[in-house]
N, C-alpha and C positions, 0 to 999 in steps of 0.2 A: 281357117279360123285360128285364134289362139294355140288350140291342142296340136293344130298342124306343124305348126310353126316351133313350140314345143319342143315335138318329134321329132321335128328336124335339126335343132340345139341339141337335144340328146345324141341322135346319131352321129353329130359331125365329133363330139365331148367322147363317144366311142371310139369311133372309126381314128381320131388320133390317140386313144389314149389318154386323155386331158387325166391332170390330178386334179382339176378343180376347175369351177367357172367363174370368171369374173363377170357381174351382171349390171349395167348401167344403166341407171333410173334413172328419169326427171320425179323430182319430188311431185303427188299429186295427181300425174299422170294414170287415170282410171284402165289403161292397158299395160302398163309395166307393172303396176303393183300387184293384180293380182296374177301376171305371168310369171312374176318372179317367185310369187309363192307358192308356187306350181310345177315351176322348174328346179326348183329348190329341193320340193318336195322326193320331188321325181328323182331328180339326181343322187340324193343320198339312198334312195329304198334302189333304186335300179342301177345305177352303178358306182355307186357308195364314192362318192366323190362329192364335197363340198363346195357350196356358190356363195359367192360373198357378194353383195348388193349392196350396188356405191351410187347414193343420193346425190344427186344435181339437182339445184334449185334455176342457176343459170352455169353455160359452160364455161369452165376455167374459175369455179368458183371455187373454195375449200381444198385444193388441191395438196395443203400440206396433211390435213386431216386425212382426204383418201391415198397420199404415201405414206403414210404410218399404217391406217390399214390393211393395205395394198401388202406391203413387208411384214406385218404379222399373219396376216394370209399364206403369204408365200412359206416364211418359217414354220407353221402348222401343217403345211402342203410336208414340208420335208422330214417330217416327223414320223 
């Protein structure tokens, strides 16, 4: 399920080290909304590391929007 799946985003965000997750939703989508705020949750209390969750409505849409996020993500990541 969901939690498995989780577990398993977490471990691989361990096993390399990850400073951070980038998490990609479709907007709406009743399985990524609330995994993300699950993984979200998870990742900063378990290994204190920040997910940044980037909305799609369709692909390729908003992309200048999610490279300014993306680059303030990152520049916080380096902090």
């Amino acid at each position: 399920g969901i939690i498995d799946l989780i577990d398993l985003w977490l471990d691989l965000a361990k096993d390399i080290k990850a400073d951070g997750i980038l998490f990609s939703k479709s907007w709406g989508c009743r399985f990524t909304t609330p995994a993300f705020k699950i993984l979200k949750d998870r990742a900063l209390d378990e290994l204190s590391i920040p997910v940044l969750g980037l909305d799609f409505y369709t692909p390729g849409e908003n992309l200048g929007q999610v490279k300014t996020r993306v680059e303030a993500f990152i520049e916080m990541i380096k902090k």
